[in-house]
TIVO-2410 file (N, C-alpha, C; in nm, 3 decimals):
# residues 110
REC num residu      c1      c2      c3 atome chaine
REC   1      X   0.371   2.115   0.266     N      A
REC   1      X   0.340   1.994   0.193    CA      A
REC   1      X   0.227   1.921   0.265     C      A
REC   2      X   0.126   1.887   0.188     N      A
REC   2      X   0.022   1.800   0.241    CA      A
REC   2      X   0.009   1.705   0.320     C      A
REC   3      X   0.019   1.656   0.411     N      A
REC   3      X   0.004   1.485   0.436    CA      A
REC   3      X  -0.117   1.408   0.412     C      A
REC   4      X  -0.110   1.283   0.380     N      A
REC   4      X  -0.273   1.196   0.390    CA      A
REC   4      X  -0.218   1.117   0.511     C      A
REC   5      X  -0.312   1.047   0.568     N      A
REC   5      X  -0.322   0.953   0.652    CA      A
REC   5      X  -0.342   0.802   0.548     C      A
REC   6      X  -0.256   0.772   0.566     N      A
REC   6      X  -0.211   0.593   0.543    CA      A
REC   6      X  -0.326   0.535   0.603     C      A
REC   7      X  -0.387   0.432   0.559     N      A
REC   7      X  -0.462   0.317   0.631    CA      A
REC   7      X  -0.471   0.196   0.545     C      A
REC   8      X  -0.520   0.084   0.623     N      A
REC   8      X  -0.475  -0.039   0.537    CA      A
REC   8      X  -0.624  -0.094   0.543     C      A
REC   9      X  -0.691  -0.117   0.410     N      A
REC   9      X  -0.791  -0.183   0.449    CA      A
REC   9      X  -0.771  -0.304   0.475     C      A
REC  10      X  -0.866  -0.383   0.541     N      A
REC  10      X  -0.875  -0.525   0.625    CA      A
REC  10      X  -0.817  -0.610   0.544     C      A
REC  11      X  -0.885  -0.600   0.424     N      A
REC  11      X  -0.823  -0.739   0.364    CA      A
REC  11      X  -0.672  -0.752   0.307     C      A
REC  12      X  -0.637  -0.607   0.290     N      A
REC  12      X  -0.471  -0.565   0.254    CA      A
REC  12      X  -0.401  -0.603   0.388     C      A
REC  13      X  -0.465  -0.562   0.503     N      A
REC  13      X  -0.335  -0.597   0.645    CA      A
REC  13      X  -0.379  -0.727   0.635     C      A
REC  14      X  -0.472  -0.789   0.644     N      A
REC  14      X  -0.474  -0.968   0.656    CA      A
REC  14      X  -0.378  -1.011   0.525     C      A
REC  15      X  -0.358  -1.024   0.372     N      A
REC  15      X  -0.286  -1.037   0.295    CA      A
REC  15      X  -0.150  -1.004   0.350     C      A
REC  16      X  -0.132  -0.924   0.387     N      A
REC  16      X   0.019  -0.845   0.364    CA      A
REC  16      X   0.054  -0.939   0.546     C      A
REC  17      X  -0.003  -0.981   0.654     N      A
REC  17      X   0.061  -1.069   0.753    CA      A
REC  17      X  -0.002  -1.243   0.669     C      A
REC  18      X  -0.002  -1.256   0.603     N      A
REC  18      X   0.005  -1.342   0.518    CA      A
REC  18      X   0.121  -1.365   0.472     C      A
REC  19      X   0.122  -1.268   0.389     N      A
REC  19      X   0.267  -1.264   0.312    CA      A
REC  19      X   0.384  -1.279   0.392     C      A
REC  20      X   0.407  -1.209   0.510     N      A
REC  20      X   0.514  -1.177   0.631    CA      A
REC  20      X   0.537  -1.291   0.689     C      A
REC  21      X   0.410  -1.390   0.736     N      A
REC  21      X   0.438  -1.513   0.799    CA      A
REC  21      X   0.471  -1.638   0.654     C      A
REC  22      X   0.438  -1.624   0.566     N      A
REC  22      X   0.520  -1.726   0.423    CA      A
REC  22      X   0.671  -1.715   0.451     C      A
REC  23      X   0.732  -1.525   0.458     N      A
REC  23      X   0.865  -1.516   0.434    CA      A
REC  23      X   0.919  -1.566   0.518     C      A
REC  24      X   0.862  -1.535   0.687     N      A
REC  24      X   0.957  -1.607   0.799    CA      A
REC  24      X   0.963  -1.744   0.804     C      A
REC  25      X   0.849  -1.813   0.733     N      A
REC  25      X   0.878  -1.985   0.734    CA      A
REC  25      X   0.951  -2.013   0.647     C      A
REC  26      X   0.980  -1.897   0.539     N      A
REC  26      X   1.093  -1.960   0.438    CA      A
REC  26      X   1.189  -1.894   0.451     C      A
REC  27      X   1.222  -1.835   0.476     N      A
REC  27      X   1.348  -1.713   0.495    CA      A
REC  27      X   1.340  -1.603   0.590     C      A
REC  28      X   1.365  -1.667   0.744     N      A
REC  28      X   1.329  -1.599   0.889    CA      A
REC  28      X   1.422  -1.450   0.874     C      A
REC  29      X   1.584  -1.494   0.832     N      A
REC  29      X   1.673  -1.431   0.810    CA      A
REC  29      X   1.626  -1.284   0.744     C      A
REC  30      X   1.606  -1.284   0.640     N      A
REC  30      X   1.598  -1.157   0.539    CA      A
REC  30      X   1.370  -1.123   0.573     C      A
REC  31      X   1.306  -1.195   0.627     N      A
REC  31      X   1.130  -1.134   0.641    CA      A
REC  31      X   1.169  -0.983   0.715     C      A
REC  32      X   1.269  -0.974   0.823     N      A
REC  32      X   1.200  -0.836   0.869    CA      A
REC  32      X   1.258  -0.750   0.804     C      A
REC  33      X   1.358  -0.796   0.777     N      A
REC  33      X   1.461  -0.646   0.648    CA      A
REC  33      X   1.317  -0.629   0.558     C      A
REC  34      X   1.207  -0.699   0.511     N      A
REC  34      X   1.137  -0.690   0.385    CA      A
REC  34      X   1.028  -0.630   0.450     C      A
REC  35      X   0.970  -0.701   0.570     N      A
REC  35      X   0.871  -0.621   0.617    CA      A
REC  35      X   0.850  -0.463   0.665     C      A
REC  36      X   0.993  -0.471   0.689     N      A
REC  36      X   1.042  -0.301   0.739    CA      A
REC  36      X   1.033  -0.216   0.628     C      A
REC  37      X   1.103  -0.288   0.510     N      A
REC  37      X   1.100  -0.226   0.414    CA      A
REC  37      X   0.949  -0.199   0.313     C      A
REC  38      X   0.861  -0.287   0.333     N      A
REC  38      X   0.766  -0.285   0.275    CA      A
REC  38      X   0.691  -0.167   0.361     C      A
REC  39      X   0.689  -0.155   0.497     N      A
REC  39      X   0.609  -0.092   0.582    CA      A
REC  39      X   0.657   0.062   0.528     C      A
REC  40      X   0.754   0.098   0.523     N      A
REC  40      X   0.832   0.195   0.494    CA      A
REC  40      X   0.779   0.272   0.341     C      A
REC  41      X   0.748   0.161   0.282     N      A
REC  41      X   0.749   0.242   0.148    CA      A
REC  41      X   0.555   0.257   0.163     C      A
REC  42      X   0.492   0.176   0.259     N      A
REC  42      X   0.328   0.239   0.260    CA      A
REC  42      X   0.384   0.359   0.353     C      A
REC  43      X   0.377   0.402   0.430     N      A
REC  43      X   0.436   0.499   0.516    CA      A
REC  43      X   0.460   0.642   0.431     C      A
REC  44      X   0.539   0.565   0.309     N      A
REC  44      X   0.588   0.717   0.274    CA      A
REC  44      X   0.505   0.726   0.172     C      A
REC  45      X   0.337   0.699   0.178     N      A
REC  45      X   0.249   0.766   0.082    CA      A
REC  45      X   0.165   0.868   0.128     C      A
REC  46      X   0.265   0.899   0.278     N      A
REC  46      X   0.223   0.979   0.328    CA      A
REC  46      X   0.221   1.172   0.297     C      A
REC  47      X   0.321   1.161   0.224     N      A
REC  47      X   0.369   1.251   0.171    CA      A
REC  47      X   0.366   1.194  -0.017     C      A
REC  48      X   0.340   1.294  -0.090     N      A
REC  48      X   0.319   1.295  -0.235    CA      A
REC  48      X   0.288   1.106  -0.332     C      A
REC  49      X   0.165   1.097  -0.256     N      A
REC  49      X   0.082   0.958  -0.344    CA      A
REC  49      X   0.116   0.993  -0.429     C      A
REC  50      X   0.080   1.070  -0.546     N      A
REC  50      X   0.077   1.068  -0.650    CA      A
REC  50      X   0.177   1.031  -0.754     C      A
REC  51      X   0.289   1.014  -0.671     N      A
REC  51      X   0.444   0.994  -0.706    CA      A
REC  51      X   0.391   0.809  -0.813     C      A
REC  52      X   0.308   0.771  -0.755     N      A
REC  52      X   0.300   0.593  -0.800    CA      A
REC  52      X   0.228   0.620  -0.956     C      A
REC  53      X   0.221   0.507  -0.980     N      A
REC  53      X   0.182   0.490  -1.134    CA      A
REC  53      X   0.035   0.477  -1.118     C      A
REC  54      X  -0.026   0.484  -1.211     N      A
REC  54      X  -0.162   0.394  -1.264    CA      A
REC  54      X  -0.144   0.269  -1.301     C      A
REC  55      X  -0.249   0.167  -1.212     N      A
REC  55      X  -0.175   0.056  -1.261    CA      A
REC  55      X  -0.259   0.010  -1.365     C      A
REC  56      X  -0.186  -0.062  -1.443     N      A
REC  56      X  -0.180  -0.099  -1.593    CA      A
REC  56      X  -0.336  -0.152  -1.627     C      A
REC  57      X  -0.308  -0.277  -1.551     N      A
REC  57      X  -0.409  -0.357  -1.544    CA      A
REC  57      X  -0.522  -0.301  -1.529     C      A
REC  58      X  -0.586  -0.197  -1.467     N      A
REC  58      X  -0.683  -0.150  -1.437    CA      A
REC  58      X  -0.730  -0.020  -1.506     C      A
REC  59      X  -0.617   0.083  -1.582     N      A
REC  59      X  -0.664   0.135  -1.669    CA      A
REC  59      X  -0.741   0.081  -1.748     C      A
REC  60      X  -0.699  -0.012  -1.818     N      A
REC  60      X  -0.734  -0.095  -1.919    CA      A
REC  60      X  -0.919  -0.081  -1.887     C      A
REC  61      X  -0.941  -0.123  -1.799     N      A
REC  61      X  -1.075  -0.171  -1.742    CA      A
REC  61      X  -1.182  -0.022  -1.719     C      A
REC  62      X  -1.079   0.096  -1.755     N      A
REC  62      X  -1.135   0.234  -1.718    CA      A
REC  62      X  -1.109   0.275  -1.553     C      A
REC  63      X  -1.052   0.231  -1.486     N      A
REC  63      X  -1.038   0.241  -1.356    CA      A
REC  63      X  -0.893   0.341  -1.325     C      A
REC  64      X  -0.919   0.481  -1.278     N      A
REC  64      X  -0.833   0.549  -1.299    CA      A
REC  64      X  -0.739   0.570  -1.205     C      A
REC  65      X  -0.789   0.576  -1.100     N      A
REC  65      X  -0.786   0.622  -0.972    CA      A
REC  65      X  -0.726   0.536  -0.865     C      A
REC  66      X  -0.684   0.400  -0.904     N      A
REC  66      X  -0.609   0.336  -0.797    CA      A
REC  66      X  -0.453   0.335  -0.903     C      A
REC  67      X  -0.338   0.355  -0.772     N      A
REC  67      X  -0.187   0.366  -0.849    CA      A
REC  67      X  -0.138   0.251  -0.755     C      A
REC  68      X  -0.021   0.254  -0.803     N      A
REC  68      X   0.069   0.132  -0.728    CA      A
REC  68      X   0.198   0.201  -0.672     C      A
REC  69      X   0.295   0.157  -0.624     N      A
REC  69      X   0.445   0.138  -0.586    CA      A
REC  69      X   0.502   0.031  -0.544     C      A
REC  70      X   0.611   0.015  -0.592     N      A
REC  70      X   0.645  -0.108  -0.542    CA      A
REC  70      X   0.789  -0.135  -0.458     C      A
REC  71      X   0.793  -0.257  -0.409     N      A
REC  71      X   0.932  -0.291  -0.350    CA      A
REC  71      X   0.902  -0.414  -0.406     C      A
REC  72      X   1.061  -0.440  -0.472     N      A
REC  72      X   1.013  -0.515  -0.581    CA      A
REC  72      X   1.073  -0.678  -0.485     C      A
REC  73      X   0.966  -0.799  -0.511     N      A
REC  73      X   0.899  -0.790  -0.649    CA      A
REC  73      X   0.727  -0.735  -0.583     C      A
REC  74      X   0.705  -0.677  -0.469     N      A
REC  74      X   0.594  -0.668  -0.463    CA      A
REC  74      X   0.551  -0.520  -0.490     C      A
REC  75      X   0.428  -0.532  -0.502     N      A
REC  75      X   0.346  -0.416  -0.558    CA      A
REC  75      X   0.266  -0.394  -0.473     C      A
REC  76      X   0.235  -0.244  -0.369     N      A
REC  76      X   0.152  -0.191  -0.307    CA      A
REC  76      X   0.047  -0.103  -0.386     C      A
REC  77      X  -0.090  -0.168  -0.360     N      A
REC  77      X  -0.167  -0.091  -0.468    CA      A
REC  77      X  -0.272  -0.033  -0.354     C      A
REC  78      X  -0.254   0.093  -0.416     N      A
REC  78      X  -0.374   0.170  -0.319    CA      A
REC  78      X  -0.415   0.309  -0.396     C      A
REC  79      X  -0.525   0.369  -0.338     N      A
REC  79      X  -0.616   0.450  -0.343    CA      A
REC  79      X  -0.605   0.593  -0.299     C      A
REC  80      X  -0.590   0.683  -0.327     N      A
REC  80      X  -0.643   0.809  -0.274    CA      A
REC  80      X  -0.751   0.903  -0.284     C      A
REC  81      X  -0.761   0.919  -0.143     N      A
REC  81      X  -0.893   1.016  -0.145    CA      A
REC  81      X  -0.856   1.173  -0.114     C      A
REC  82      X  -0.943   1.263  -0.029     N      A
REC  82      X  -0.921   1.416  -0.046    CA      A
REC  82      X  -0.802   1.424   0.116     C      A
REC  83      X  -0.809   1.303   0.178     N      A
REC  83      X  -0.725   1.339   0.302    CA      A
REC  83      X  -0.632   1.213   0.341     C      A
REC  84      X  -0.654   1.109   0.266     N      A
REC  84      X  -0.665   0.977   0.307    CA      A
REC  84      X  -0.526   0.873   0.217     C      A
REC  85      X  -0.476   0.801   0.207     N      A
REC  85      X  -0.471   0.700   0.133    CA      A
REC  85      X  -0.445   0.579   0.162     C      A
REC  86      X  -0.563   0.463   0.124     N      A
REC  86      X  -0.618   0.343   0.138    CA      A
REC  86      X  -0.528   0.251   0.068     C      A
REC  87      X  -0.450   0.151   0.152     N      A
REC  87      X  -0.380   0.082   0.084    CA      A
REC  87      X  -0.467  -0.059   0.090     C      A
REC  88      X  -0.459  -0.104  -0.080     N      A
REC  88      X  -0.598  -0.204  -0.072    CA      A
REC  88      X  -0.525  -0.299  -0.141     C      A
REC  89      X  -0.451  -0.371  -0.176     N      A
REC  89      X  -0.372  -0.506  -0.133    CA      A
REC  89      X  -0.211  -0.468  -0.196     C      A
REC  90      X  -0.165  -0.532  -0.117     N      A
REC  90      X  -0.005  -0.555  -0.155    CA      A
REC  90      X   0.048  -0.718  -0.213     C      A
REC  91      X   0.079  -0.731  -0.344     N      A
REC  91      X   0.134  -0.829  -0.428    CA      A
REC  91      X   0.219  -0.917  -0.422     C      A
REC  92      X   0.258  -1.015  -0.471     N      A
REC  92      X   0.375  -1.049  -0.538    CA      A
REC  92      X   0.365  -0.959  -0.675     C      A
REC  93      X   0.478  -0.895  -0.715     N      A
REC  93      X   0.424  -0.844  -0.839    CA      A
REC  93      X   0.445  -0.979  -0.989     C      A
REC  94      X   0.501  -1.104  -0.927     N      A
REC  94      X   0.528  -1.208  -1.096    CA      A
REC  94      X   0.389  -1.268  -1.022     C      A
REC  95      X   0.262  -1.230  -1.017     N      A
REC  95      X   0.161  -1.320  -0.978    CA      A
REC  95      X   0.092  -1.257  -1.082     C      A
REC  96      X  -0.043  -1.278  -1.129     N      A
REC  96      X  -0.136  -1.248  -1.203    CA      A
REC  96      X  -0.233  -1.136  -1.156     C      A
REC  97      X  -0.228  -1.013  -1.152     N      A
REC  97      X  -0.328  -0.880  -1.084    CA      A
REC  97      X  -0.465  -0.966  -1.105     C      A
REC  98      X  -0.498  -0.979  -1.223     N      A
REC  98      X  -0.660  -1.048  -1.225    CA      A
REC  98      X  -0.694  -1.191  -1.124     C      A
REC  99      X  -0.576  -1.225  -1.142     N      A
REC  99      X  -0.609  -1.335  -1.043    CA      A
REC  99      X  -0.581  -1.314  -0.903     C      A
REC 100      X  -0.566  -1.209  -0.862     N      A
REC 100      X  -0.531  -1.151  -0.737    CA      A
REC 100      X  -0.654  -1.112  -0.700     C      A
REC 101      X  -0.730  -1.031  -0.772     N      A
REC 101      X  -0.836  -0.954  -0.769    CA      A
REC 101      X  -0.954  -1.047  -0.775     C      A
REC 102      X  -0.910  -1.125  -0.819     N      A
REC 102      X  -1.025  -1.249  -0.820    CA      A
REC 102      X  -1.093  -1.312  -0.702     C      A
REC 103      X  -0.942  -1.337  -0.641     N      A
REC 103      X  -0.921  -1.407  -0.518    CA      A
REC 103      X  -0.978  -1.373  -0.382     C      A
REC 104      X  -0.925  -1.203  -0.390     N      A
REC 104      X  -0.951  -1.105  -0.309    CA      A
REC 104      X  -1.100  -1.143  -0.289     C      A
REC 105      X  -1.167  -1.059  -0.420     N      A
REC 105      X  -1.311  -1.056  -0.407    CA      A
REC 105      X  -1.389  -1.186  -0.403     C      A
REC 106      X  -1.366  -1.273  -0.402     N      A
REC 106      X  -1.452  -1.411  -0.343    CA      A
REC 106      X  -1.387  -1.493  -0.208     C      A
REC 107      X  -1.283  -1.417  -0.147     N      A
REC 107      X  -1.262  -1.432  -0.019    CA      A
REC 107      X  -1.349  -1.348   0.044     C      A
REC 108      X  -1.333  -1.184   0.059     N      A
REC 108      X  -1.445  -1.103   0.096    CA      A
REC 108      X  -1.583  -1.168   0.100     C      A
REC 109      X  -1.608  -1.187   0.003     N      A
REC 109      X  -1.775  -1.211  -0.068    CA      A
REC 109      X  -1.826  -1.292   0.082     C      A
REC 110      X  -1.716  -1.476   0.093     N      A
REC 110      X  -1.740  -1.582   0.160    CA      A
REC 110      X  -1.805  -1.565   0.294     C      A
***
């Protein structure tokens, strides 16, 4: 069976210890059960990516090639290449993808 190599681009690991430090100021108790668990499920795209969906939102737009998985309610959305797979942001999934994507790209841009 194949493996890819997992990697997080910059602005997905800055988001996603974003997200980690929200949960521990609101719920110290249950952040590392989630973070473990979130880490866990990028981890295991190490073995068969392809297992995730196409995500919705971005078909739409013709964009084929990035899938998701999730631990719900969040959504890990990432990329694969011929050896690789690029995890390029992780969600709330009840948030708005376009407005995620929005956000993303005029933080980058700044």
């Amino acid at each position: 069976m194949k493996k890819f190599k997992v990697v997080w681009a910059a602005g997905a690991r800055a988001d996603f210890e974003l997200l980690i430090q929200h949960l521990i100021d609101r719920e110290s108790a249950v952040s590392e059960k989630i973070f473990e668990a979130l880490l866990a499920q990028a981890d295991s795209l190490e073995t068969a990516p392809e297992r995730g969906r196409k995500v919705p939102e971005l078909l739409s737009l013709g964009v084929v090639d990035v899938r998701e998985i999730f631990y719900k309610p969040w959504r890990i959305i990432y990329r694969i290449s011929e050896n690789e797979v690029r995890i390029l942001m992780v969600i709330d999934g009840r948030r708005n993808l376009a407005d995620e994507l929005l956000r993303s790209l005029t933080t980058t841009t700044q």
